[in-house]
C-alpha positions in Angstrom: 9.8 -8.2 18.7 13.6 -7.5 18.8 14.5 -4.2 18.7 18.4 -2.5 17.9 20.3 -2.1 21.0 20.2 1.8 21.3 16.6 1.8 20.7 14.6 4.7 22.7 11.6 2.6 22.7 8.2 3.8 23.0 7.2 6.9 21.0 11.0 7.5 19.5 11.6 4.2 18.6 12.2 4.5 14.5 10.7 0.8 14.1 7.3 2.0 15.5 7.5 5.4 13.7 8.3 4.0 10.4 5.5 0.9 10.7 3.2 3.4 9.2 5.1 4.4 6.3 5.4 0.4 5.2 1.6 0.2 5.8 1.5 2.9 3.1 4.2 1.4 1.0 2.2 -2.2 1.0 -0.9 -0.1 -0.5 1.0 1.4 -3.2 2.5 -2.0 -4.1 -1.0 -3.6 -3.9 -2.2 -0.8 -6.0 0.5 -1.6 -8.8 3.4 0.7 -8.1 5.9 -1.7 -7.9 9.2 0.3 -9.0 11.1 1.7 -5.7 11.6 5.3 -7.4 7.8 5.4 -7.9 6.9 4.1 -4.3 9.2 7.0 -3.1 7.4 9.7 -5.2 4.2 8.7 -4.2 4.6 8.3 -0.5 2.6 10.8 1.5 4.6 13.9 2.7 3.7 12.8 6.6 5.6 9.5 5.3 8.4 11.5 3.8 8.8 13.2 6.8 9.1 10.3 9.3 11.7 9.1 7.3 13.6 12.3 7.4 13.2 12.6 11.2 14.6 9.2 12.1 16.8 8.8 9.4 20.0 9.3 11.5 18.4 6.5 14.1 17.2 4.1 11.6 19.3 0.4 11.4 18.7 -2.8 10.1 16.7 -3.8 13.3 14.7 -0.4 12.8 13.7 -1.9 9.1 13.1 -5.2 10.9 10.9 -4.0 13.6 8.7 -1.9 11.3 8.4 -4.9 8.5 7.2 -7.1 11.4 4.8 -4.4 12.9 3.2 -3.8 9.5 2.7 -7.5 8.6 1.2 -8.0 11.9 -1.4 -5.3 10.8 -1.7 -6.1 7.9 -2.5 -10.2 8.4 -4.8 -8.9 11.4 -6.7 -7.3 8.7 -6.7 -10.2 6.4 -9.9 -12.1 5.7 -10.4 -15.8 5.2 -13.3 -16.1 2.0 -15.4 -19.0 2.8 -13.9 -22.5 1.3 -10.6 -20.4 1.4 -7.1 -22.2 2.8 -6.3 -19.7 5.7 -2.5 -21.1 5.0 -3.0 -19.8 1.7 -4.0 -16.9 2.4 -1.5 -16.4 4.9 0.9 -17.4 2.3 -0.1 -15.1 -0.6 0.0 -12.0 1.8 3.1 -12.7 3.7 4.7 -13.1 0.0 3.2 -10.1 -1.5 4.5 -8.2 1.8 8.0 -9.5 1.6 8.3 -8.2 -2.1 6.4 -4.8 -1.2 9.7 -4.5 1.3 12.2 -5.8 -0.3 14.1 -2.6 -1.4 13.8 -1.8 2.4 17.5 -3.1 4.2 15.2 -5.4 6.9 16.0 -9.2 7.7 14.0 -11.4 6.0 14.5 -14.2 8.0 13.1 -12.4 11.2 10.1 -13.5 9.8 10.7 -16.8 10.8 12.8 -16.0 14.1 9.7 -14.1 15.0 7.0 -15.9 13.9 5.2 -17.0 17.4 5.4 -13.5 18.6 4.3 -12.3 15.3 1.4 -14.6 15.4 0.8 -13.4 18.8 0.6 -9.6 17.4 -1.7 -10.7 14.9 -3.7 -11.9 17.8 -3.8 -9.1 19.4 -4.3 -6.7 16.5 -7.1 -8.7 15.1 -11.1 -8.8 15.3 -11.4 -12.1 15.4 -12.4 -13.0 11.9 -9.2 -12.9 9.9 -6.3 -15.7 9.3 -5.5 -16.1 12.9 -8.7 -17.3 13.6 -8.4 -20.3 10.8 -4.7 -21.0 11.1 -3.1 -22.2 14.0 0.1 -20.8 15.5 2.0 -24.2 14.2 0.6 -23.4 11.1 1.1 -19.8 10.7 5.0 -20.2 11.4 5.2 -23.2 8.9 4.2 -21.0 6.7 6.3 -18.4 7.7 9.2 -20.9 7.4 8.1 -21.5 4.1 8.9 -18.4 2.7 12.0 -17.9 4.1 13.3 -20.8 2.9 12.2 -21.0 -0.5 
């Protein structure tokens, strides 16, 4: 995944730092804190403090980077029910994700720029038994597309 042009990389890049805080974000929106103020107040001091440690490194491409790093967790950990359409599940997570971020300044579209290597994250991230496994790569960045451009 693209990463901004003075990223450090590795353990200072501000993308990988702050996937963790948009993993906790994603709960608290799945949990029904939806308002950005609330999110804010209820994020974890250790996600409070990422934030304030990168804060001077963080761009648009940080944003980016972390958004894609999170969904990639976060479909890796998505499972299929039985009789389920693994598009549609794809679908209804990828859109619950988007809106979780949204008050974040990341690029949307990436989504869809990055969709194979996202896929191929999700891969790698995955135990086998989730969305990757019942949705092809065509597939997965269809629906990718999809939401980007509706």
């Amino acid at each position: 995944m693209r990463s901004c042009d003075t990223c450090p990389g590795g353990a200072a890049c501000a993308g990988i730092n702050l996937a963790p805080v948009l993993a906790e974000v994603h709960e608290l929106y799945k949990s029904g804190i939806t308002d950005k103020f609330d999110i804010l107040f209820a994020l974890e001091p250790e996600s409070e403090e990422l934030i304030e440690r990168h804060n001077d490194k963080i761009s648009r491409d940080c944003w980016t980077r972390a958004a894609l790093l999170t969904i990639a967790g976060i479909i890796a950990k998505t499972e299929v029910p039985d009789g389920a359409d693994a598009g549609e599940v794809a679908h209804e997570t990828l859109r619950q994700a988007i809106k979780a971020f949204e008050n974040f300044p990341w690029e949307v579209s990436e989504l869809m720029e990055q969709a194979p290597n996202l896929y191929e994250a999700v891969q790698d991230l995955s135990q086998d038994s989730g969305v990757e496994t019942k949705l092809s790569k065509r597939g997965f960045i269809k629906v990718c597309k999809n939401l980007v451009y509706t």
